[in-house]
ROSEVEX-27538 format. One record per residue (C-alpha): residue number from 1; residue in three letters; chain; x, y, z. Coordinates in steps of 0.05 Angstrom, whole numbers, plus 5000, padded with zeros to 4 digits. Layout:
<pts>
PT   doti   nuke   pamar      X      Y      Z
PT    NUM    Ala       A      X      Y      Z
...
</pts>
This chain:
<pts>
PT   doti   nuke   pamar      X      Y      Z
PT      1    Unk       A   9408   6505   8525
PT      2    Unk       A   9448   6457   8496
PT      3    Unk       A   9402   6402   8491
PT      4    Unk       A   9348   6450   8463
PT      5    Unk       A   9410   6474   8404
PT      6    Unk       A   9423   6400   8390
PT      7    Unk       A   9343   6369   8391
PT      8    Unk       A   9334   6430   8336
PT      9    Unk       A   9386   6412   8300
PT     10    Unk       A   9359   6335   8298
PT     11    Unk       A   9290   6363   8287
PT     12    Unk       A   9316   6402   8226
PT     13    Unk       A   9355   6341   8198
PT     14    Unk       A   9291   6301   8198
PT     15    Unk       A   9247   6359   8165
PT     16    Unk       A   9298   6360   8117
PT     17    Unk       A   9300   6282   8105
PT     18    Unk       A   9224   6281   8105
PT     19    Unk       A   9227   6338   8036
PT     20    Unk       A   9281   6299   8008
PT     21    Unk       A   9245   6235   8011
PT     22    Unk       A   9180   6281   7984
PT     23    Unk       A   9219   6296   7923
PT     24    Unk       A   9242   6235   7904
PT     25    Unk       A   9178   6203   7913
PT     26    Unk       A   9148   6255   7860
PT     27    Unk       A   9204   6248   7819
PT     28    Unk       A   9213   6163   7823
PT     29    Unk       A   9176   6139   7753
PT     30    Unk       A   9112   6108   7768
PT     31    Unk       A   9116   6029   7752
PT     32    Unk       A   9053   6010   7750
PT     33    Unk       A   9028   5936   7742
PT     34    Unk       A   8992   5897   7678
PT     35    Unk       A   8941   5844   7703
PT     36    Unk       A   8899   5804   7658
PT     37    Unk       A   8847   5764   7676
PT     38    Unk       A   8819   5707   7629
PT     39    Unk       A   8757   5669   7618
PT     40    Unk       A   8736   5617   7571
PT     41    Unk       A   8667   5623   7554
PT     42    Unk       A   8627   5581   7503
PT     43    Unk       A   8585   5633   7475
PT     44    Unk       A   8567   5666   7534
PT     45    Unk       A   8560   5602   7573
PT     46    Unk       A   8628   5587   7617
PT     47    Unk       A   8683   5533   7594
PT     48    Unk       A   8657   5464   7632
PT     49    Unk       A   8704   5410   7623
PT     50    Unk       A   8676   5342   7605
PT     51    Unk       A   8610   5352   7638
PT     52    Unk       A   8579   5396   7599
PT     53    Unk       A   8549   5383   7521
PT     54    Unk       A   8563   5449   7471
PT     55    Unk       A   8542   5454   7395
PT     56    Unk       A   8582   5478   7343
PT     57    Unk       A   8564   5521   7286
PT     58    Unk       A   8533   5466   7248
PT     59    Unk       A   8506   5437   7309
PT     60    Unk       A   8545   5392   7320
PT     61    Unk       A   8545   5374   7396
PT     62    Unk       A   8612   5369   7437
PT     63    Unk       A   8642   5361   7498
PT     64    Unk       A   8711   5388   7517
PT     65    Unk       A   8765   5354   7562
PT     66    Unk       A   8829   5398   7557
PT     67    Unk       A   8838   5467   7535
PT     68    Unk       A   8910   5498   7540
PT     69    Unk       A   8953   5544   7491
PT     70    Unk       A   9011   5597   7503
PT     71    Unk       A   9014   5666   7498
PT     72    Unk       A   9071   5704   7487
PT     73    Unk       A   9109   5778   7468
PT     74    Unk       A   9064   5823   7501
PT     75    Unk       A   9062   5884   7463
PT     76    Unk       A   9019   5952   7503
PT     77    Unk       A   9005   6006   7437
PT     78    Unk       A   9015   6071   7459
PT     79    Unk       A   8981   6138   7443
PT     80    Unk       A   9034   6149   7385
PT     81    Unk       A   9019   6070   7362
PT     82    Unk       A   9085   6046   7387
PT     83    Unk       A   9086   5979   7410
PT     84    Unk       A   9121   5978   7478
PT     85    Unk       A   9152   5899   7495
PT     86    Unk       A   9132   5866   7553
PT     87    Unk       A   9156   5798   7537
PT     88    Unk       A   9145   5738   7579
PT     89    Unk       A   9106   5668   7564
PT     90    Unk       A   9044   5643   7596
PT     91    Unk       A   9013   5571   7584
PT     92    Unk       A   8947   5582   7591
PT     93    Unk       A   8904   5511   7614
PT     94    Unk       A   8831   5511   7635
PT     95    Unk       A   8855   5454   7690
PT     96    Unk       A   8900   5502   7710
PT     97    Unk       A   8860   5559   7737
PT     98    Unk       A   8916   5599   7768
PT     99    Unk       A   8948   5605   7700
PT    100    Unk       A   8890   5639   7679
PT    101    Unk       A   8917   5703   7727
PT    102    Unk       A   8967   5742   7688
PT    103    Unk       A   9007   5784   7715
PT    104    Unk       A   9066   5836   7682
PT    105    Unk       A   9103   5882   7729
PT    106    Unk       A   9132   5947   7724
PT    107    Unk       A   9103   5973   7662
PT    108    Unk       A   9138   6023   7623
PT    109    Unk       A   9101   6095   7640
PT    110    Unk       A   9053   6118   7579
PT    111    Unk       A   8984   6113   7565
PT    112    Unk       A   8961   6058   7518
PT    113    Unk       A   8905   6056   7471
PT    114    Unk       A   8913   5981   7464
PT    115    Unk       A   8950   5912   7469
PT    116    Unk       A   8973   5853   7422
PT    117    Unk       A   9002   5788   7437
PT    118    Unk       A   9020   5726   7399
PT    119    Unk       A   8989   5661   7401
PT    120    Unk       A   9043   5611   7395
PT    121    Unk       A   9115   5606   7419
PT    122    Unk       A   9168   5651   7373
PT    123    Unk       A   9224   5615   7327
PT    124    Unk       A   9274   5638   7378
PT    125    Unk       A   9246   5596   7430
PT    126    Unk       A   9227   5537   7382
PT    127    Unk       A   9310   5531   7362
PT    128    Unk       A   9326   5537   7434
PT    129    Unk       A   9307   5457   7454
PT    130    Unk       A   9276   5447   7517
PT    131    Unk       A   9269   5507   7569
PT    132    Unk       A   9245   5517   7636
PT    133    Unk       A   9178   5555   7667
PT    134    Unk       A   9122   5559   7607
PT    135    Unk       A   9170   5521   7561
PT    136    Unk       A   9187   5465   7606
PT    137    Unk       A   9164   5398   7564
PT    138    Unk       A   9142   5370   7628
PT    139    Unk       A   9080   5418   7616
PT    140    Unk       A   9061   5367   7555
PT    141    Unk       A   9063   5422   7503
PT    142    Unk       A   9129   5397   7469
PT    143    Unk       A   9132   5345   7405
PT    144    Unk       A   9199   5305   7432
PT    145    Unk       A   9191   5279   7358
PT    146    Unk       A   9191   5340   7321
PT    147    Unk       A   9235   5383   7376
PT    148    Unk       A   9180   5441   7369
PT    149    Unk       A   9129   5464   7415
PT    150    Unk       A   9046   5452   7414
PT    151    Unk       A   9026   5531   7420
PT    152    Unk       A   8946   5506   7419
PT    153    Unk       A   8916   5438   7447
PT    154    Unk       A   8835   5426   7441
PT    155    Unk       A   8815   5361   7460
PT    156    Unk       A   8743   5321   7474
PT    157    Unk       A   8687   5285   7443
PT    158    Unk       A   8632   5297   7390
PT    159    Unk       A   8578   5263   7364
PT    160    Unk       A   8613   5286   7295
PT    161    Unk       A   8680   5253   7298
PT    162    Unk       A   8708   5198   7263
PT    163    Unk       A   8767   5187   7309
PT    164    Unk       A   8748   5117   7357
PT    165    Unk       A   8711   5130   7419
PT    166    Unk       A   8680   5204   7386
PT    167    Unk       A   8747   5227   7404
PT    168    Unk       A   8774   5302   7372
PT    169    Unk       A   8838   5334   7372
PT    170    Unk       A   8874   5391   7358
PT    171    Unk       A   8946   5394   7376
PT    172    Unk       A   8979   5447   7332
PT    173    Unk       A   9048   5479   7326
PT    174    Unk       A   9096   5505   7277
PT    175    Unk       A   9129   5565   7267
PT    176    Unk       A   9152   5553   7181
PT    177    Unk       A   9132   5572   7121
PT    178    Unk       A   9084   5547   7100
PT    179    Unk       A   9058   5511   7161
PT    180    Unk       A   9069   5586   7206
PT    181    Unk       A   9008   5570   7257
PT    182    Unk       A   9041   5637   7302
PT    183    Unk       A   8986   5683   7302
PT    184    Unk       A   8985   5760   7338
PT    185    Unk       A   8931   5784   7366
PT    186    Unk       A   8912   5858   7356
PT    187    Unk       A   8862   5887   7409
PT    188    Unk       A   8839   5967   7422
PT    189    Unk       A   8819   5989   7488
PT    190    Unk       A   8748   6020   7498
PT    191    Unk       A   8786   6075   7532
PT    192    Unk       A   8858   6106   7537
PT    193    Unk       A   8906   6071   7605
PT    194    Unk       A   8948   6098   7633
PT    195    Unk       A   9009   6071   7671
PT    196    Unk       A   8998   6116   7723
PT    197    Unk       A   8947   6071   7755
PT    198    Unk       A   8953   5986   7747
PT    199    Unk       A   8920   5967   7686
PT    200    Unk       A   8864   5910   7687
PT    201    Unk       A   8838   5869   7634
PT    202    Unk       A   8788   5820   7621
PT    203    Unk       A   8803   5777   7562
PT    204    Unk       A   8756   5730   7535
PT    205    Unk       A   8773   5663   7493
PT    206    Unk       A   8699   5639   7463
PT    207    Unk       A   8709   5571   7437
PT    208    Unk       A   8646   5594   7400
PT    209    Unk       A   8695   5627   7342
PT    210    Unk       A   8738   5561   7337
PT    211    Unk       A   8676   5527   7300
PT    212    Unk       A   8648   5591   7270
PT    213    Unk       A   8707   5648   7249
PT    214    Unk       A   8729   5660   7197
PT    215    Unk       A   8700   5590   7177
PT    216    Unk       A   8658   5533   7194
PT    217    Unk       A   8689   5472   7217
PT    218    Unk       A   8650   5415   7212
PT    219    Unk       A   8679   5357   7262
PT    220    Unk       A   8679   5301   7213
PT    221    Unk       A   8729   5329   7171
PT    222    Unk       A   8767   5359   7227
PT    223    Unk       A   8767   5308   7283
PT    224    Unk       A   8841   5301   7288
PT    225    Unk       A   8888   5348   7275
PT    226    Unk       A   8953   5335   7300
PT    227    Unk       A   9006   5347   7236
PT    228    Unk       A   9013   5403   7182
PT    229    Unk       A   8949   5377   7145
PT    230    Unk       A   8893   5431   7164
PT    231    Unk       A   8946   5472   7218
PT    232    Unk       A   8935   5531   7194
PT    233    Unk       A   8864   5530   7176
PT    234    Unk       A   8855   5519   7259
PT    235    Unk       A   8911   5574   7269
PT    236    Unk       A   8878   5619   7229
PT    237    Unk       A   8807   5602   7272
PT    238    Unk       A   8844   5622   7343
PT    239    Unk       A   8867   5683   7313
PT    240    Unk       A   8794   5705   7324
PT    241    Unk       A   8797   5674   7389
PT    242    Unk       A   8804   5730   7436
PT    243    Unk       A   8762   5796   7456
PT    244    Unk       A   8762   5844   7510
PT    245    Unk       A   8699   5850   7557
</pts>
């Protein structure tokens, strides 16, 4: 009898450990998970370093050898257009194909119509010297000489360039008026997201709009750029940089 008394009581304690647990796992917030996957595509023809031969808007054929840039201050827009900060940095390199996995944990709940981001590293982080992760110099995307960081780098060849060898590149950075090459980029979701469920995106970088949007940049006169001369006209270019598929 007693056994029977005391294996009901430890029955009960468990049913009522079991409803607790229940409750607070419908009451615990959901944190959900942002992952973004990227591609660099050349039209609609994938990013090939070196080997493969690409034409510009003017036609002007190139080749590319190194493609990197960061992205920082993740923004999700909400249903009310709030912008809800993620934060974070990411140094994005096409040698680097694991950097092209993003990944943002525990997002606040909501549901999101859209996302933003900047292109660039923030005056914050440009005052702060060298830093560690993204930001470490070590990743070749910091000017010892001018104590700032490279937030874009496009190197190769062309047919088109007047640098020695057919070389081109662009290594651009600054975060002062008027040489500001920080550029945020706005993007709307085909459909609502909510954070109820891990969010997944595709975003695309076409080197296509480099050459084409919202100009055409013709490779002679833009074969090196590596100073504030012509910065922001290629800032303003990878502001158009980005879509969602």
């Amino acid at each position: 009898m007693h056994r029977f008394l005391k294996l009901s009581a430890f029955t009960g304690a468990i049913g009522l450990l079991v409803v607790f647990y229940s409750f607070y796992l419908i009451k615990r917030p959901i944190r959900s998970n942002l992952r973004i996957n990227i591609i660099h595509l050349v039209g609609n023809r994938e990013l090939k370093l070196d080997s493969v031969t690409y034409h510009n808007g003017l036609n002007q054929a190139y080749t590319v050898s190194k493609f990197k840039y960061y992205l920082s201050n993740f923004e999700l827009i909400n249903s009310n257009h709030q912008a809800i900060p993620l934060g974070e940095y990411f140094l994005i390199d096409e040698e680097d194909p694991a950097s092209k996995k993003i990944a943002i944990k525990n997002l606040p709940s909501g549901v999101y119509t859209g996302i933003s981001f900047l292109i660039g590293v923030d005056s914050l982080h440009n005052c702060s010297g060298a830093q560690s992760g993204a930001l470490d110099p070590i990743n070749g995307m910091f000017w010892a000489w001018h104590t700032g960081y490279i937030f874009f780098k496009l190197e190769g060849k062309s047919t088109a360039s007047k640098q020695a060898g057919g070389n081109f590149e662009w290594h651009i950075g600054g975060y002062q008026e008027p040489v500001n090459c920080i550029r945020k980029v706005n993007l709307n979701f085909k459909q609502k997201k909510s954070s109820s469920l891990d969010i997944d995106l595709d975003l695309v970088a076409d080197i296509n709009n480099l050459f084409t949007n919202p100009k055409v940049i013709d490779l002679a006169n833009f074969s090196s750029v590596t100073g504030v001369e012509k910065a922001t006209t290629i800032a303003d270019q990878y502001s158009q940089l980005f879509y969602l598929r």
